[in-house]
C-alpha positions, 0 to 999 in steps of 0.5 A: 459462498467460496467464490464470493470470499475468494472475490473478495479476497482478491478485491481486498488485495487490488484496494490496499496493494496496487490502486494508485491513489492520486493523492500520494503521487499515484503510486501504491499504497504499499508503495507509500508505505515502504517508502514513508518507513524508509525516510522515518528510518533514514531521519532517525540515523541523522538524529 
């Protein structure tokens, strides 16, 4: 049972912190994350 949740873990880590996704210019999802809250915050000083 552990081993099957620390897999999982592990799986659940790759999926949402290192794929890359075509879509978004195969890069990370956290990567995209970041650098969408970057530019909000950069366009909410220009406002």
């Amino acid at each position: 049972m552990r081993a099957v949740e620390w897999e999982t873990l592990k799986w659940v880590n790759w999926y949402n912190n290192r794929r890359l996704l075509g879509p978004i210019g195969y890069i990370p999802p956290a990567e995209a994350e970041k650098a969408f809250y970057a530019n909000l915050n950069t366009l909410d000083m220009v406002a």
